[in-house]
N, C-alpha and C positions, 0 to 999 in steps of 0.2 A: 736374237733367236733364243727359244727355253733351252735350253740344256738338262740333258739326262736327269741332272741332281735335284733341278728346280723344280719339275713334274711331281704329278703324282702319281699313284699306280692306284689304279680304279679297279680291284680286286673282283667286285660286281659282277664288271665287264667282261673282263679276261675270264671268271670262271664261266660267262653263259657263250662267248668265242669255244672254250675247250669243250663245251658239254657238246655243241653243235658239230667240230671239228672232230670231238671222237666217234661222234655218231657215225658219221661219212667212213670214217676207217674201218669202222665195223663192217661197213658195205665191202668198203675199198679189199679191206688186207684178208677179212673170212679165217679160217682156219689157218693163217702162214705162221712161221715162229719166224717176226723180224729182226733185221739187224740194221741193214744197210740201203740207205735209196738214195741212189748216185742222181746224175740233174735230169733223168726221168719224172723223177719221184714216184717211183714206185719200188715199193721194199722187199726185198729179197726174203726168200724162205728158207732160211736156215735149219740144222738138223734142233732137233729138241732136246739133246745134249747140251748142243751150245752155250756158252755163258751166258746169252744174252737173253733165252728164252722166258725166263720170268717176268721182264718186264712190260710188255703189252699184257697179259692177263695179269698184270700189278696195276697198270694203267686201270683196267675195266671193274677191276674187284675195289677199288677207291674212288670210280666215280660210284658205284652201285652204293657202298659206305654215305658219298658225300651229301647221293639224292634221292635214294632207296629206290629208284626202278630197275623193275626186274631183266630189262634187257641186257643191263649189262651184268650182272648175275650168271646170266641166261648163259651168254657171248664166254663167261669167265671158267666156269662152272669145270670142266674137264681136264683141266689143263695140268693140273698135280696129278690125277688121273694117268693121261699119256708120257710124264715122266717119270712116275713113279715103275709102269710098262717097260720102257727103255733103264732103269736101273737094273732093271732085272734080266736083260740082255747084253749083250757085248755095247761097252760104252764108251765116251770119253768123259763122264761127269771130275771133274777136278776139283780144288780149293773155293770156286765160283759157285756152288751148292746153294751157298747163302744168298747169293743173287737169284735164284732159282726158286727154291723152297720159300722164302721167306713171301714175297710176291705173291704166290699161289698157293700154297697149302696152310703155309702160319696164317698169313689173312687169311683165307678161306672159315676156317677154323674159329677166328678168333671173330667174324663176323656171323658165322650160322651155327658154329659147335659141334659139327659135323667130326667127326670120332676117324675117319677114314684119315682123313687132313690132315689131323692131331698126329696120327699113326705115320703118316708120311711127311710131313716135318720132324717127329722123332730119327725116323730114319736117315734122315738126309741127315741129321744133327749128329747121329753114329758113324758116318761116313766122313763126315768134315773132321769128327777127333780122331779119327783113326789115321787120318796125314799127317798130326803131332810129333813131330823129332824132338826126341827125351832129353835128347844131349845138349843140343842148341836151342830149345824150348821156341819152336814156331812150327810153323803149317805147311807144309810142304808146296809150292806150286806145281803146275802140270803135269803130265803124265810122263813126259821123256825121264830119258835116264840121267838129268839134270836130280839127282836126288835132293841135294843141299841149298838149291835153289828155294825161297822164298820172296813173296815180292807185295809193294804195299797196300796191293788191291784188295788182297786179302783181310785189311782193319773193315772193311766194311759188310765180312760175311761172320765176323764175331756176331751179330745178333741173335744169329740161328744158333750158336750155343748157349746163349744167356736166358735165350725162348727154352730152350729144352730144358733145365734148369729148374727154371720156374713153371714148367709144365710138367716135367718128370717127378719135380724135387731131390734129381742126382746130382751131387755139387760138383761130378768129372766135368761136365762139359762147361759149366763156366772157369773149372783150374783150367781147363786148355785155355780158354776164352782168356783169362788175366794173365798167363803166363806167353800168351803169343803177343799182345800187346805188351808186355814188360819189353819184349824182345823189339819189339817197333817203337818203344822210347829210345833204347840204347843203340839201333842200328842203322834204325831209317830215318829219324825227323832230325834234324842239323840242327846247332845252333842257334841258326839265324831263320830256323823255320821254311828251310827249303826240304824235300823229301828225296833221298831214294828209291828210285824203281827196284829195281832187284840186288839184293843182299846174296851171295854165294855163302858157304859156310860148309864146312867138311860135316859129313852126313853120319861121319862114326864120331867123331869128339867132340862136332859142336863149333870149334873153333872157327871167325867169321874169316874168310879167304879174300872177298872182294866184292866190291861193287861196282856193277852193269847199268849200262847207261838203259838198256831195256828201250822200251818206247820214248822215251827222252831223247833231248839234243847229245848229251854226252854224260858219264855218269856221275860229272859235278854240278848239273845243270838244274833247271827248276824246272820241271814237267809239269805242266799246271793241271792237269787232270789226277796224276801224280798226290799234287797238295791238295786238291780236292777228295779224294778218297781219305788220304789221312788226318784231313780236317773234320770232314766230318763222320769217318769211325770212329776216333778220339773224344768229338763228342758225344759219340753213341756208348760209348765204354765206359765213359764218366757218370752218364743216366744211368747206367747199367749198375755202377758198382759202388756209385760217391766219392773215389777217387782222386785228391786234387791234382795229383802227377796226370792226370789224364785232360781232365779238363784244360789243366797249364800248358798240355802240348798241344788241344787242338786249337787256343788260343793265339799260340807260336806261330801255327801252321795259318793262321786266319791272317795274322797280320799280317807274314809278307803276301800272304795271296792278293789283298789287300792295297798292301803298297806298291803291287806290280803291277796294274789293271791299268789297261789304257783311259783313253780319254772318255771313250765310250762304255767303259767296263765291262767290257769281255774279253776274255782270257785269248790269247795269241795261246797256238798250243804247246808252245814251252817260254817261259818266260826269257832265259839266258842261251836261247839259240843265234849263236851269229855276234855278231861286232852289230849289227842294227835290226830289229822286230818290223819292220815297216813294211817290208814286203811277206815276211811269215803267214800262215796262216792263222785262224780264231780257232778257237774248238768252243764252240757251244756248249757243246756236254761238260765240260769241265765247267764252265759257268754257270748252268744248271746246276748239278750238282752240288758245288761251293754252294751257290745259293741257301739249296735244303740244309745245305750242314752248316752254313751261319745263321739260318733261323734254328736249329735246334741249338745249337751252342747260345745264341740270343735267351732262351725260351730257361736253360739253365742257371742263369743270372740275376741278380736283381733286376727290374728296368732299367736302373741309371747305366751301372755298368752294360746290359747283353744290347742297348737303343744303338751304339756304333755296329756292333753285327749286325742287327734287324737293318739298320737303315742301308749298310752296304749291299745286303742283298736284296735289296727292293730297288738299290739305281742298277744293279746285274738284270735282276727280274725284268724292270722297263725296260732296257735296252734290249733284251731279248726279245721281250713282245714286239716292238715297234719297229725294229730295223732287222729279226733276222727268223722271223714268223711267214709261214704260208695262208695265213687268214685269207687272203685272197684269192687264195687257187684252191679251189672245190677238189678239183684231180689230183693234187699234191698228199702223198698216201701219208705225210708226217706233220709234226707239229716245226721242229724246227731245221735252219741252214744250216751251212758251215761250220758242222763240225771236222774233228779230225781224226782218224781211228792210231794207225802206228806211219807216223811222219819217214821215221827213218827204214822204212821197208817198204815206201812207197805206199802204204796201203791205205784206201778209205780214207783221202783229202780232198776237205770241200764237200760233206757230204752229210747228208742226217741219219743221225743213232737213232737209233730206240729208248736207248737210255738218258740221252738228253730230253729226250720228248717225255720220259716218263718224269725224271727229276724235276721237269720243268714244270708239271702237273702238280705234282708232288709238295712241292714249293708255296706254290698258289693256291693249292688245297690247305697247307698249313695259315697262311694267311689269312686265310677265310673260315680257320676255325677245326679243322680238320684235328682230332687228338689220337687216334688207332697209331701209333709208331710202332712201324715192322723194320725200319732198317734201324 
């Protein structure tokens, strides 16, 4: 039998499967802000605060980039619109801005030039440095009275400062930008290229108190969505600034991601959960995800060197298509299965993101040529 490694990944294919497959969600999902489609498969409408909102109109404004029709345009088109609405009302918007804005208004922007988008990614850009703890030099996570909390989901909403930057020409939002990432060399990415979830740190001196297992197994543990966020922010921060401490950490982070990946190369959602993975669950989204951030970490490189990134994320990329895709089910409102959302709260196992379905878009879009990078 061929095995994963042995295949090829027919890129062709897969993007006119996703052109077809987003078409139907267009019908399917309408105006919902998704998150979560349990074995339904039909995806939940969540508020448009939520973290996750940006990414189905990220989905629709990269096919409308990939193939120029206006439907998905069309579909995309309001969506910075009705957040930018809800900033201006009682909210829960947090450190996840960048997951939000970036999607919808930076593209928007950066494919029509639309001055509104511009205006509203500025915004969202002023709201993200305004999280910035002086003392401890990082970004604040969520809204509770967890003030000193930090956590490393946050490497991946740096672009929305480095965008405003270069669109403002104010060099404040990218000093938050390199100084919250100095902070994610020294507190989150280990040695041996495993990551911390969440970092505490006293909120008047700075000084780091401890580390939380957060959505991981435990707070020693390898969270493999975890290492995918800070793989590939690391890479995004190294394009961003030429940096080799950066690049050299999302490298780290690449290779034990890497050298943890089952037989099939998809991520179990924590690598070092348990005395044995065999019964664990997969998280999809973290393989997606990884994916897009070792093709840009690839794409940084000479060929000789970035050809092991590219090539690990194309037996990730196959093995998602082929064993954990709903190509098959018209009704099925997502692209991909078994993800995992927070394991240790019970929540959202065994179930498809949004953000794996967009990553995973995302990925395949790069593959085939795609050059617009918002994250």
């Amino acid at each position: 039998m061929m095995t994963v490694s042995q295949k090829k990944l027919d890129v062709p294919l897969i993007w006119e499967q996703i052109e077809c497959k987003v078409n139907r969600m267009i019908a399917l999902i309408g105006d919902k802000s998704p998150h979560v489609a349990k074995a339904d498969g039909i995806y939940d409408d969540q508020r448009i605060d939520w973290w996750t909102s940006g990414f189905w109109p990220g989905m629709l404004w990269l096919l409308h980039d990939m193939t120029g029709k206006a439907h998905y345009k069309e579909a995309a088109w309001s969506w910075d619109e009705r957040m930018e609405k809800r900033m201006l009302e009682p909210n829960s918007f947090d450190h996840d801005v960048g997951f939000q804005f970036l999607p919808t208004a930076v593209m928007k922007h950066m494919l029509t030039q639309d001055g509104d988008a511009a205006r509203r990614g500025l915004f969202a850009a002023n709201f993200l440095a305004g999280r910035f703890n002086l003392a401890g030099r990082f970004i604040r996570a969520w809204n509770s009275d967890k003030h000193g909390w930090s956590i490393i989901d946050t490497s991946m909403n740096l672009s929305l400062l480095f965008w405003a930057t270069q669109q403002s020409g104010d060099p404040r939002f990218e000093q938050v930008a390199r100084a919250h990432a100095d902070t994610v060399l020294k507190h989150f990415i280990r040695e041996d290229g495993s990551v911390n979830h969440i970092v505490n740190f006293d909120p008047s001196t700075g000084e780091k108190l401890e580390v939380l297992g957060g959505q991981g197994y435990a707070p020693n543990s390898g969270w493999s969505r975890g290492a995918a966020w800070a793989l590939y922010g690391m890479a995004n921060t190294y394009r961003h600034t030429g940096e080799i401490a950066y690049l050299h950490a999302a490298q780290r982070v690449a290779h034990f991601f890497i050298a943890h990946l089952p037989e099939d190369h998809v991520p179990h959602w924590d690598f070092r959960a348990g005395a044995s993975l065999a019964d664990e669950p997969r998280d999809t989204s973290a393989g997606a995800c990884a994916a897009s951030g070792l093709l840009e970490l690839a794409d940084s490189l000479p060929d000789a060197e970035g050809r092991i990134y590219r090539e690990a994320a194309k037996r990730v990329l196959l093995s998602l298509y082929e064993h954990y895709g709903t190509w098959e089910n018209e009704a099925h409102e997502a692209i991909l299965l078994h993800g995992t959302g927070h394991k240790p709260a019970g929540q959202n196992v065994d179930v498809s993101l949004i953000y794996g379905d967009y990553f995973f878009v995302e990925a395949i879009a790069k593959l085939a040529g795609w050059k617009h990078r918002i994250f």
